[in-house]
SERO-4910 file (N, C-alpha, C, O; in steps of 0.05 Angstrom, whole numbers):
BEGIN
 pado doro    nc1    nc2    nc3   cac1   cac2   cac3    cc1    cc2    cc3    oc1    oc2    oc3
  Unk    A  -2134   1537   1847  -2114   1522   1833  -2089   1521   1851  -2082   1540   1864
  Unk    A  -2074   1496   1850  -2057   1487   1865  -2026   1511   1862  -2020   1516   1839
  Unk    A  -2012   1521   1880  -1990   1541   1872  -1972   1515   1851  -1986   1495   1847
  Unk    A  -1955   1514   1845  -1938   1496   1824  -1908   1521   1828  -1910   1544   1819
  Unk    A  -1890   1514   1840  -1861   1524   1852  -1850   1522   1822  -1829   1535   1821
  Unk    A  -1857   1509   1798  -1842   1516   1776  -1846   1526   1760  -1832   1537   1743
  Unk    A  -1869   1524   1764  -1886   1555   1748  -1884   1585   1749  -1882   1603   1733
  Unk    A  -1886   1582   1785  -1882   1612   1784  -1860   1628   1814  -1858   1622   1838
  Unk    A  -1850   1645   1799  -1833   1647   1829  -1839   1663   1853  -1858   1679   1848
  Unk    A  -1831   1664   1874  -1828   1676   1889  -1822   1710   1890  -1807   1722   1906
  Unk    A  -1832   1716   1878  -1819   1751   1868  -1850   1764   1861  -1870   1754   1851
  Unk    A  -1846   1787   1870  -1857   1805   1867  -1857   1836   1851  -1838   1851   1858
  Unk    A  -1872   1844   1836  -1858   1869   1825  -1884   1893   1826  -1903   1888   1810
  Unk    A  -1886   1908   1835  -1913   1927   1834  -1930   1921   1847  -1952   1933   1846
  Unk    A  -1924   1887   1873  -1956   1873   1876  -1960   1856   1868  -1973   1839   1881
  Unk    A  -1951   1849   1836  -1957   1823   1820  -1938   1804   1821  -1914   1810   1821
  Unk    A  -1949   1771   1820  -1930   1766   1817  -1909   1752   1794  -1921   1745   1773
  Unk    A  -1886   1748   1794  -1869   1746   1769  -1863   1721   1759  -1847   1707   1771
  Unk    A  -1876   1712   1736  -1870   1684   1719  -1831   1682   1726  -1813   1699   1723
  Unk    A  -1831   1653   1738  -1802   1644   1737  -1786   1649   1709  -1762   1655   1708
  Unk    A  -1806   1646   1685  -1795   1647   1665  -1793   1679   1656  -1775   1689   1642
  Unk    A  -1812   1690   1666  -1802   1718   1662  -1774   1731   1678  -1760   1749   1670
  Unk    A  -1772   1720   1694  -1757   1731   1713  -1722   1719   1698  -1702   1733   1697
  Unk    A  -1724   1692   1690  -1706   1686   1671  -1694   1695   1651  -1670   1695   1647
  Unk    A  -1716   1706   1635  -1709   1723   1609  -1696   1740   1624  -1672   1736   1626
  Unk    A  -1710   1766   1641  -1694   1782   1646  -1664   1785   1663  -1650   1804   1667
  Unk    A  -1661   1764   1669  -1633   1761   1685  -1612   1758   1658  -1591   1769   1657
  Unk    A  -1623   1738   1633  -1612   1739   1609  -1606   1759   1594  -1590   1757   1575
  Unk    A  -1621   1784   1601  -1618   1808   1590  -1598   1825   1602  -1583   1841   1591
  Unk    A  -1602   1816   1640  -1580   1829   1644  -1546   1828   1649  -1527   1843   1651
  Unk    A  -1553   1799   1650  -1521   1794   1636  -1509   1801   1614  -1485   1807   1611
  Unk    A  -1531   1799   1592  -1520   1800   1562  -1513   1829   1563  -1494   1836   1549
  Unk    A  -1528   1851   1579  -1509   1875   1583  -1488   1881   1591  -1470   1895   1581
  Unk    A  -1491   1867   1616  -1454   1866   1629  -1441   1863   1612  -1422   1878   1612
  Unk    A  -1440   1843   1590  -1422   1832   1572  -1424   1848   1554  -1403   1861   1556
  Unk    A  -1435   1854   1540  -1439   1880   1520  -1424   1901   1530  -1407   1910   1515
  Unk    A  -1425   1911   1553  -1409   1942   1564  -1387   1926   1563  -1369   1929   1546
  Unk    A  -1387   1908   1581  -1348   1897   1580  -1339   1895   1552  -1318   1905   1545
  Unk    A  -1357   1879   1534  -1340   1879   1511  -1333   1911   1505  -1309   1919   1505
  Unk    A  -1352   1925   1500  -1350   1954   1493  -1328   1966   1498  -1314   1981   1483
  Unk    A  -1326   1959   1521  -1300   1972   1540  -1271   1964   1520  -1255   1981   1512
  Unk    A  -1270   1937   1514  -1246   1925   1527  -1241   1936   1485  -1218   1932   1476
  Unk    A  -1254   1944   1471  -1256   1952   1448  -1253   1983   1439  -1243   1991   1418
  Unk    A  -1264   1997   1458  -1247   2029   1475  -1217   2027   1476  -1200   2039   1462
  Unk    A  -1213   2005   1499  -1187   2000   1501  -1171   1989   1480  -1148   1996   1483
  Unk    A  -1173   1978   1464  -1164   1964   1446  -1152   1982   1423  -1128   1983   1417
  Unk    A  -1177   2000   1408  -1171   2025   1397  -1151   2049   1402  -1136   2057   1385
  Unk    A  -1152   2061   1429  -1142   2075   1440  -1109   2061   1434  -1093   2070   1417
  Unk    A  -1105   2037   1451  -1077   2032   1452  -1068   2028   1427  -1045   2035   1424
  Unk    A  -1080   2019   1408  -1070   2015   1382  -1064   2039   1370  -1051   2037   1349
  Unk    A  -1072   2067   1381  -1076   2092   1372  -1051   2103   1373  -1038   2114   1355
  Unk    A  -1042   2098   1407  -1024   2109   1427   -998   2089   1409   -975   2097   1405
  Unk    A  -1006   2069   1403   -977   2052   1389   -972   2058   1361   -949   2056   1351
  Unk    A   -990   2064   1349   -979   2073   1316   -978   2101   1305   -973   2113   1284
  Unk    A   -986   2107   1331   -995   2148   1316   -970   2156   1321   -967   2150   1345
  Unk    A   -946   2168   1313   -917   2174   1325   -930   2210   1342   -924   2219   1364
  Unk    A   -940   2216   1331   -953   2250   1346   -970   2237   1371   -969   2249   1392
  Unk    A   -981   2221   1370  -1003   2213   1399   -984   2195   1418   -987   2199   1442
  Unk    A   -954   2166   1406   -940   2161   1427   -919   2182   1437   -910   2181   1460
  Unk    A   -913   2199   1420   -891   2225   1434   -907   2244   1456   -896   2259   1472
  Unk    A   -931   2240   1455   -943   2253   1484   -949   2238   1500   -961   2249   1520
  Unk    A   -947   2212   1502   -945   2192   1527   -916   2177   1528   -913   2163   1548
  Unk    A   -898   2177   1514   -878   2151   1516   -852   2155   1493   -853   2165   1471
  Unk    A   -836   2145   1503   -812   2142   1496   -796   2115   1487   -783   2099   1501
  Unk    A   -799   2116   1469   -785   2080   1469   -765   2078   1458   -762   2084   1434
  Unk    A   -744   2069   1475   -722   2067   1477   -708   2039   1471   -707   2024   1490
  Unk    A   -698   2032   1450   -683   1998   1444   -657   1998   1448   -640   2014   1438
  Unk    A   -653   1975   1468   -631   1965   1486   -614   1939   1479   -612   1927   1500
  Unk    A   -603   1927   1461   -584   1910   1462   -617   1883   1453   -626   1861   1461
  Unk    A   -624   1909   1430   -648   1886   1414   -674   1886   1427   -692   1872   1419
  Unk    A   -676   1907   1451   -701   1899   1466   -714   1925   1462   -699   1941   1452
  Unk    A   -747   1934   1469   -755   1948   1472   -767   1962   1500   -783   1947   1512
  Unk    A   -762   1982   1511   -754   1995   1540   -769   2015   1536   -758   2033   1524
  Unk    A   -800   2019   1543   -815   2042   1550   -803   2058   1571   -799   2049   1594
  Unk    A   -796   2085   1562   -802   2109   1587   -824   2130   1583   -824   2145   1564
  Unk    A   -843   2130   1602   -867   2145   1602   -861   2177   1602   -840   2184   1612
  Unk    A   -870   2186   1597   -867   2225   1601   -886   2231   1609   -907   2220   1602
  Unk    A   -885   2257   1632   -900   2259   1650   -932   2260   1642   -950   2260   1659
  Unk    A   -938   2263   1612   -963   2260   1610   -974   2231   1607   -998   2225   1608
  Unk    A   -955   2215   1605   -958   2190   1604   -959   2165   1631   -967   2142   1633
  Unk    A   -945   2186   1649   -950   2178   1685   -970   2196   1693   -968   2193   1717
  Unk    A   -989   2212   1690  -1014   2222   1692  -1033   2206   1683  -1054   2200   1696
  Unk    A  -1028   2196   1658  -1050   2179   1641  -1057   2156   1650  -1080   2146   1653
  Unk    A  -1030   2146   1656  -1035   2108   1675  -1046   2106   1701  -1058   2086   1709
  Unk    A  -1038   2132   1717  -1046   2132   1738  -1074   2145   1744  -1084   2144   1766
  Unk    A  -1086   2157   1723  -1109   2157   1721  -1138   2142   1732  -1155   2146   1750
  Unk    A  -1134   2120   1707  -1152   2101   1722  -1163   2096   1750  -1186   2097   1760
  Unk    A  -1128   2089   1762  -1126   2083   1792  -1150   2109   1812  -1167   2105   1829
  Unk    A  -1138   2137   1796  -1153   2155   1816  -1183   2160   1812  -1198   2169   1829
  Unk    A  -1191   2151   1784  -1223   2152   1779  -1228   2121   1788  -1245   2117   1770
  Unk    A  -1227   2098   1800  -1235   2081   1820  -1233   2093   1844  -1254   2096   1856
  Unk    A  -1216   2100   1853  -1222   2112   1884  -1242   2130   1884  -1261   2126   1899
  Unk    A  -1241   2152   1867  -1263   2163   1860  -1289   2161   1862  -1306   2174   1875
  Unk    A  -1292   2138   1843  -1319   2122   1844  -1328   2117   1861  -1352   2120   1867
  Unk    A  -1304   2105   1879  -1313   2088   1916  -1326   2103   1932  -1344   2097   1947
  Unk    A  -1315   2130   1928  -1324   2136   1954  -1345   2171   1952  -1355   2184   1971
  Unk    A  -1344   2177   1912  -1359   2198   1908  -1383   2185   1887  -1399   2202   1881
  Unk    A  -1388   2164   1876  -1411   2162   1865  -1423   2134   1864  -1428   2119   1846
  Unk    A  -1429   2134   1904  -1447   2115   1901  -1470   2123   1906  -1487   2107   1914
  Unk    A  -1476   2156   1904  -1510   2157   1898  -1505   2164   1867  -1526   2156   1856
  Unk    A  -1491   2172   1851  -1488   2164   1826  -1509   2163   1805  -1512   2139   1801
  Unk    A  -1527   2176   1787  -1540   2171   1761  -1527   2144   1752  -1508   2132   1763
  Unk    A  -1542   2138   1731  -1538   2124   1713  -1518   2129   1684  -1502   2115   1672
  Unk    A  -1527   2150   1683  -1515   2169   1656  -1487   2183   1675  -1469   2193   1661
  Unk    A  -1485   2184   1701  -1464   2186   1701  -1438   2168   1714  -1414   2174   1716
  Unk    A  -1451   2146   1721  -1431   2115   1715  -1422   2111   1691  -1400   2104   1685
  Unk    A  -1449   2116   1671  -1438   2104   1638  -1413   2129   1634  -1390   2120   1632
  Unk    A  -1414   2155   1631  -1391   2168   1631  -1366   2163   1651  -1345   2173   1643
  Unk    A  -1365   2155   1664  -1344   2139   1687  -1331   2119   1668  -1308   2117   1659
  Unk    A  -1354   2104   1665  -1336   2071   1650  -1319   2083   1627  -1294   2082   1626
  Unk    A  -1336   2096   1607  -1318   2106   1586  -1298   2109   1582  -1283   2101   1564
  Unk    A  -1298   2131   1614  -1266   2156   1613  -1247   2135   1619  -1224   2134   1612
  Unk    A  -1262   2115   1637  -1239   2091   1652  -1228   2074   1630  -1204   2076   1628
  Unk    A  -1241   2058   1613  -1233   2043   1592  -1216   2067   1570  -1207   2059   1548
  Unk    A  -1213   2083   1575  -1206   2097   1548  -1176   2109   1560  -1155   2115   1548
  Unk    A  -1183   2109   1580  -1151   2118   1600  -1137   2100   1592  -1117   2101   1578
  Unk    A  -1152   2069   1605  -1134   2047   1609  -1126   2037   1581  -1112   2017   1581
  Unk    A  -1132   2047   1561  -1114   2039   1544  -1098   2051   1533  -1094   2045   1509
  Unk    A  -1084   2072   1545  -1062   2087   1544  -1044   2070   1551  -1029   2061   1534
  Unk    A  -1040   2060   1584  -1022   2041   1587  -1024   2011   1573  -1004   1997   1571
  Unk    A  -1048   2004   1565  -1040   1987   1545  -1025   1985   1529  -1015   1963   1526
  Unk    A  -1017   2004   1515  -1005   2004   1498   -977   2002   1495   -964   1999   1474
  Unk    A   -970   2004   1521   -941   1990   1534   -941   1962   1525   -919   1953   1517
  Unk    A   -961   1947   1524   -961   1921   1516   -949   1917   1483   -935   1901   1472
  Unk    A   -962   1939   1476   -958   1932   1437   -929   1937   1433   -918   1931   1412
  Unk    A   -916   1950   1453   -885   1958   1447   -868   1935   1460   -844   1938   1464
  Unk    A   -877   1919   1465   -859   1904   1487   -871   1879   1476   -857   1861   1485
  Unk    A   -887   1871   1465   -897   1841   1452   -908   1843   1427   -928   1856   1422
  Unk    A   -894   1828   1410   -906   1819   1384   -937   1823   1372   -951   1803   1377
  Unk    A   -948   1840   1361   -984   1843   1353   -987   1808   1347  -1008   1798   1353
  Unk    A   -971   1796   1339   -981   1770   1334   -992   1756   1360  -1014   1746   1361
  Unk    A   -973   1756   1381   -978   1744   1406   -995   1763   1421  -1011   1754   1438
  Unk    A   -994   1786   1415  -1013   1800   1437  -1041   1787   1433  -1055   1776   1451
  Unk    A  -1048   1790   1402  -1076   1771   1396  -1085   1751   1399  -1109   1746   1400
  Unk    A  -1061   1731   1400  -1058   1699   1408  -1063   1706   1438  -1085   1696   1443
  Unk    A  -1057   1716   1454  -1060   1714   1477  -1093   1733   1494  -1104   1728   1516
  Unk    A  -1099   1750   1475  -1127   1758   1472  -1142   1739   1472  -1159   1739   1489
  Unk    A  -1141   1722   1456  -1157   1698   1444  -1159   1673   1458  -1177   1656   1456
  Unk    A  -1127   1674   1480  -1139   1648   1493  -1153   1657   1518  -1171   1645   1529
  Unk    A  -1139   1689   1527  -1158   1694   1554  -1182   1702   1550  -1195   1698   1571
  Unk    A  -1199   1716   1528  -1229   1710   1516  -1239   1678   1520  -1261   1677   1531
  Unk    A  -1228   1656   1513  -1232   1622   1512  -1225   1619   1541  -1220   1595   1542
  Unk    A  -1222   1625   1559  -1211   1627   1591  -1228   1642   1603  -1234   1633   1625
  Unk    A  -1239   1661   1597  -1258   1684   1603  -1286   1670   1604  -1300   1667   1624
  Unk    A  -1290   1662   1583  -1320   1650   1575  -1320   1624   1590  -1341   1618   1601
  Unk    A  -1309   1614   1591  -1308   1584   1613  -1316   1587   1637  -1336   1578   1649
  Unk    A  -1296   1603   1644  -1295   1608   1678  -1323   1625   1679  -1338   1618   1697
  Unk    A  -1335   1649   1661  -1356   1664   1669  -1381   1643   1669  -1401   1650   1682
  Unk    A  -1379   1610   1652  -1397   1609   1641  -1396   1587   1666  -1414   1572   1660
  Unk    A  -1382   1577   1696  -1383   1562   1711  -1394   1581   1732  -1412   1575   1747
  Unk    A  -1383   1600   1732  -1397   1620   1756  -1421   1620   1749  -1435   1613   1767
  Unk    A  -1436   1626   1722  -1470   1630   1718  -1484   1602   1724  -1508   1599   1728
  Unk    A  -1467   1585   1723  -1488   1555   1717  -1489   1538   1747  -1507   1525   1757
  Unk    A  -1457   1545   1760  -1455   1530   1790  -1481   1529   1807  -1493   1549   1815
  Unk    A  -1488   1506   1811  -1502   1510   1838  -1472   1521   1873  -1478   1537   1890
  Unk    A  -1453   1511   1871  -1447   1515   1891  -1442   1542   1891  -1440   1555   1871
  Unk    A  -1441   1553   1920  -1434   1580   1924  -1404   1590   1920  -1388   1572   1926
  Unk    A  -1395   1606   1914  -1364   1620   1909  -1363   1634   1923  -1348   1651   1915
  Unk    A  -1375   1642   1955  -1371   1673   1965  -1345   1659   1981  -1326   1675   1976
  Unk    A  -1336   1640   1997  -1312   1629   2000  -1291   1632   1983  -1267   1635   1989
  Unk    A  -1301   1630   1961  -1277   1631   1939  -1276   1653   1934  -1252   1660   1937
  Unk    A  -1288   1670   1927  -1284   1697   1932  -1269   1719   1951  -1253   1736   1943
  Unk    A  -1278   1715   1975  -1266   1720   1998  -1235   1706   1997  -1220   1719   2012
  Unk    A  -1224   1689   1987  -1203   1676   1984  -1187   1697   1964  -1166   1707   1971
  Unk    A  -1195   1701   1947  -1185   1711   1924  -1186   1738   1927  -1177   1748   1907
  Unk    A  -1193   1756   1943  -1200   1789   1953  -1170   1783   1965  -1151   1791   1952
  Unk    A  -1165   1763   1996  -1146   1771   2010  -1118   1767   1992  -1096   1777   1998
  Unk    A  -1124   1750   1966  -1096   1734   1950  -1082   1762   1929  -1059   1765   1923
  Unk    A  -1112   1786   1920  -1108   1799   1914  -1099   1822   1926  -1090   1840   1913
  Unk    A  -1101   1822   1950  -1089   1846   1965  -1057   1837   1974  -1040   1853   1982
  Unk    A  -1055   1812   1972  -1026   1798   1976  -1008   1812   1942   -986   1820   1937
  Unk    A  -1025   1809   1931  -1021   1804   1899  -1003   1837   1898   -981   1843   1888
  Unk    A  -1022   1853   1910  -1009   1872   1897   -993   1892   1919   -995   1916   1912
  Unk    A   -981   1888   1937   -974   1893   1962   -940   1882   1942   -921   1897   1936
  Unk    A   -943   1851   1936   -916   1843   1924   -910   1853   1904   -887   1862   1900
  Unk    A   -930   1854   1887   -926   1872   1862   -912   1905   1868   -899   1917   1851
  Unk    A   -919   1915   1895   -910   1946   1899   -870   1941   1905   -849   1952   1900
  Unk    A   -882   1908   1926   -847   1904   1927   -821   1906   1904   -801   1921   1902
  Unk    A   -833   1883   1887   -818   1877   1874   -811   1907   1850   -788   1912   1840
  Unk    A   -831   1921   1846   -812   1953   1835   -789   1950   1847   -777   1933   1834
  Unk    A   -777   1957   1863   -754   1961   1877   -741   1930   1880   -718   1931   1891
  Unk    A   -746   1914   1876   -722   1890   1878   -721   1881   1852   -703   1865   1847
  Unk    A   -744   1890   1825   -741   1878   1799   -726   1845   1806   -703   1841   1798
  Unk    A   -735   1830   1815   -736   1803   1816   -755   1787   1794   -779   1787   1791
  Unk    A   -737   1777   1783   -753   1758   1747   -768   1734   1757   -787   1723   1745
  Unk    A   -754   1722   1792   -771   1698   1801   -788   1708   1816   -804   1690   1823
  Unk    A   -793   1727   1825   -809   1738   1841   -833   1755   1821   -855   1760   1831
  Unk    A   -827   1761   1795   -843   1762   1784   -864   1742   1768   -888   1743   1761
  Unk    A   -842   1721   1766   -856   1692   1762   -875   1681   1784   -891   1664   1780
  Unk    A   -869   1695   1808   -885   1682   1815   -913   1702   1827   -931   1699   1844
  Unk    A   -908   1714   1814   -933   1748   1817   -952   1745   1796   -977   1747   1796
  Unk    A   -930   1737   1769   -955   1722   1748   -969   1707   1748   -991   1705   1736
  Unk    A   -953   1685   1771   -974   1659   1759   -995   1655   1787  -1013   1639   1792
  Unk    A   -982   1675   1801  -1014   1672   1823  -1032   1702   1812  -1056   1699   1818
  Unk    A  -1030   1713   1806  -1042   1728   1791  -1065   1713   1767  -1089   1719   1765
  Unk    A  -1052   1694   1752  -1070   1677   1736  -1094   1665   1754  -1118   1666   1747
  Unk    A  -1084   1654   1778  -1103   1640   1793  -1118   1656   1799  -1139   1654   1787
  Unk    A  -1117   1675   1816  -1134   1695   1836  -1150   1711   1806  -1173   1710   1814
  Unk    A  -1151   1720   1786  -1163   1730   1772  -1182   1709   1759  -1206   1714   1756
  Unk    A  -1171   1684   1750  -1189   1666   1748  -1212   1656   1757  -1231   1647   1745
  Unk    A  -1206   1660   1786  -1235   1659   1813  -1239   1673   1810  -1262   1671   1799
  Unk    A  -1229   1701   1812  -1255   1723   1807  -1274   1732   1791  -1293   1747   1794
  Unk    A  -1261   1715   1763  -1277   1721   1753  -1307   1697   1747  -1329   1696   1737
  Unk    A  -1294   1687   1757  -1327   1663   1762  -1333   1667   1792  -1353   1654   1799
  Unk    A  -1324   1677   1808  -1340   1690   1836  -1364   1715   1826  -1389   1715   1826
  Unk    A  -1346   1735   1817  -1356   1761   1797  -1383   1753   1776  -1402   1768   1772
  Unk    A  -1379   1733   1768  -1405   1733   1750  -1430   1722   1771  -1452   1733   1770
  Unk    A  -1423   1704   1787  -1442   1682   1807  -1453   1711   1820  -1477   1717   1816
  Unk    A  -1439   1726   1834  -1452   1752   1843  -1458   1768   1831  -1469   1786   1844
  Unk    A  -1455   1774   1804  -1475   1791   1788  -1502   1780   1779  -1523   1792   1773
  Unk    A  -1496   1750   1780  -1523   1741   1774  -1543   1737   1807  -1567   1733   1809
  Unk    A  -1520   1740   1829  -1555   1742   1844  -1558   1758   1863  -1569   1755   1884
  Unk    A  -1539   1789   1846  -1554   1814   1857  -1577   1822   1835  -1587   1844   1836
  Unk    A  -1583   1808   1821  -1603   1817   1796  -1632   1811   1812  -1636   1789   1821
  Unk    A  -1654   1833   1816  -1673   1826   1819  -1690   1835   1794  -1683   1852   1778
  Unk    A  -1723   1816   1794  -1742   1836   1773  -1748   1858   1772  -1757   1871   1753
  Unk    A  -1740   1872   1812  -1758   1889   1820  -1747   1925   1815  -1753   1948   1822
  Unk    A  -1727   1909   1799  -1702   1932   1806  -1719   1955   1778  -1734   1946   1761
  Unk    A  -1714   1982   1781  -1724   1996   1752  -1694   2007   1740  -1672   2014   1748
  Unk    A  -1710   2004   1717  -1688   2008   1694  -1656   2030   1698  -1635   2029   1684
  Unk    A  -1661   2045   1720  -1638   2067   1720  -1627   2049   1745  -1604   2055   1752
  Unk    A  -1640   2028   1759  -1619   2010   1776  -1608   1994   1768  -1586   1990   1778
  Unk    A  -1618   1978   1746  -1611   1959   1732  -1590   1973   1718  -1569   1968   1728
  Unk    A  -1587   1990   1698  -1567   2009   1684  -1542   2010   1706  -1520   2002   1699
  Unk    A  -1544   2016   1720  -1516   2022   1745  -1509   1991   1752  -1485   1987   1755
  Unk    A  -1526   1970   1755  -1518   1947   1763  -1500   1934   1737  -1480   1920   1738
  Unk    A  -1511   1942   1720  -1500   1929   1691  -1473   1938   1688  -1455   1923   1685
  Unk    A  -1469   1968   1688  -1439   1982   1687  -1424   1972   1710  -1399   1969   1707
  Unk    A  -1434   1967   1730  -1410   1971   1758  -1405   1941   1743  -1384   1939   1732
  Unk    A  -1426   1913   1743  -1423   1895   1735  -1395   1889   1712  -1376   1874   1716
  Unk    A  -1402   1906   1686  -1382   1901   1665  -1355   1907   1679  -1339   1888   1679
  Unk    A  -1344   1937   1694  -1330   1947   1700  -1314   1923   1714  -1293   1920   1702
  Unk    A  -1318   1904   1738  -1310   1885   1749  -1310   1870   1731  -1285   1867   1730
  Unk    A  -1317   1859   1716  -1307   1842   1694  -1287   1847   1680  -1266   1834   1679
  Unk    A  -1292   1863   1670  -1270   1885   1651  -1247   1879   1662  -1232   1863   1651
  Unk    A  -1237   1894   1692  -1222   1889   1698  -1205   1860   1717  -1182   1859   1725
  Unk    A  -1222   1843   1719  -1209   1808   1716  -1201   1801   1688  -1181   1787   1685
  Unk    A  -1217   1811   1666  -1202   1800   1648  -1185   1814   1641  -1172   1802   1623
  Unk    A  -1177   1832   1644  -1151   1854   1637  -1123   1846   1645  -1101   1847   1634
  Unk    A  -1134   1835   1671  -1108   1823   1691  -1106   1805   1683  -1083   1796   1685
  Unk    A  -1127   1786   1671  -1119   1753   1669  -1101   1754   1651  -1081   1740   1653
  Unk    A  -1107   1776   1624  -1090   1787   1598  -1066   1792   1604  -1045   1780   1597
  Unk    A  -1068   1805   1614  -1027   1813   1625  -1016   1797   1642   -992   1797   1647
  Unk    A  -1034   1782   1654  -1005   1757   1663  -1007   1734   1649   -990   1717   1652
  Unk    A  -1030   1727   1630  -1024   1713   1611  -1001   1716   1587   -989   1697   1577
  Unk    A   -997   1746   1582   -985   1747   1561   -958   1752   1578   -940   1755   1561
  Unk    A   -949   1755   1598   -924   1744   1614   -906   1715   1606   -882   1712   1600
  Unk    A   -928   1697   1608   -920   1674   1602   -926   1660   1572   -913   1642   1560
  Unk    A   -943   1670   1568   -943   1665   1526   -936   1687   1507   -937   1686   1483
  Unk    A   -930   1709   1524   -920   1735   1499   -904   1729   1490   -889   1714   1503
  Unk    A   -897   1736   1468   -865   1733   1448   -855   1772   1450   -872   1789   1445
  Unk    A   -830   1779   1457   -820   1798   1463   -811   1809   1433   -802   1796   1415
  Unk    A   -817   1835   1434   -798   1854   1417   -779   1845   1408   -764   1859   1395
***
């Protein structure tokens, strides 16, 4: 019988080989994980900061809020500059101590990471309206799903655009270290709104490359690590797209 290229693909798994349509389902499975942990995550985070914002015993061990001529003025306490800076040191961490890594112990990684990071979230709930914080959840979820859903479907390649968006992000935050020390409001305007852009590519570069490091051949404790590192980069494009969205549509204290 004649081979038929739409029938069956090119892949192999044990020796055998793998129905295109099998191989479909399972790429569908493994995205719908990525997205599952990311949501998971970003719902960690969500809890936590909401925790850190209404508990007065849980924000007096991270934060100080201080109102200024009508405004609201976080100062962190040193358990609260341990906490933010956290994150930062379990990514380096990650980089360069667990990439032979379990499975079971990435999934404890993501956890501790999403559950940190919403300590400093919660800087957000003190400094913007719960009404707008959610309004602005809601449009970068509707921003999120667009852009992820052009990276999965593109035929063209993004690794250009990607590569574009790595060097815009290393510009990104080089200015971002500047402007601490010059607190410039146009210079932050303009940190936000390329910030919107560069997270926007990434995150439809980020999905296009999660979908074609996925092989059939991979077993389940690879696939598990691909799925977390997967969410984790997601997680954090939409985190950023969040906070410089709500830059420019937050309503202030």
């Amino acid at each position: 019988m004649a081979f038929d290229p739409q029938d069956r693909a090119a892949a192999y798994t044990g020796g055998r080989a793998v129905d295109r349509a099998e191989i479909d389902e399972g790429l569908r499975r493994h995205m719908l994980r990525i997205y599952n942990y990311m949501a998971g995550g970003l719902a960690v985070s969500g809890l936590v900061a909401l925790a850190v914002a209404s508990v007065p015993s849980i924000t007096s061990l991270f934060f100080e809020v201080v109102r200024v001529q009508g405004l609201n003025y976080i100062q962190a306490t040193t358990l609260g500059w341990i906490a933010m800076f956290a994150p930062l040191g379990l990514l380096l961490f990650a980089a360069f101590g667990m990439r032979n890594a379990s499975a079971g112990a990435i999934q404890t990684f993501y956890w501790a990471f999403v559950a940190l990071q919403g300590i400093s979230l919660a800087t957000l709930l003190f400094l913007y309206t719960g009404e707008s914080v959610v309004r602005v959840f809601f449009i970068t979820s509707a921003a999120f799903a667009g852009l992820s859903l052009y990276g999965y479907t593109t035929k063209r390649s993004l690794s250009a655009l990607g590569s574009f968006m790595v060097m815009g992000l290393i510009g990104l935050i080089i200015a971002s270290i500047v402007n601490i020390f010059l607190a410039s409001p146009m210079m932050q305007f303009i940190i936000s709104a390329a910030g919107v852009l560069i997270f926007s590519g990434l995150i439809a570069y980020d999905t296009q490359r999660l979908k074609q490091e996925y092989s059939a051949a991979y077993d389940s404790d690879t696939t598990t690590r691909l799925a977390v590192w997967g969410a984790l980069a997601l997680y954090i494009n939409f985190l950023n797209l969040f906070r410089f969205l709500l830059f420019f549509l937050g309503a202030r204290e």
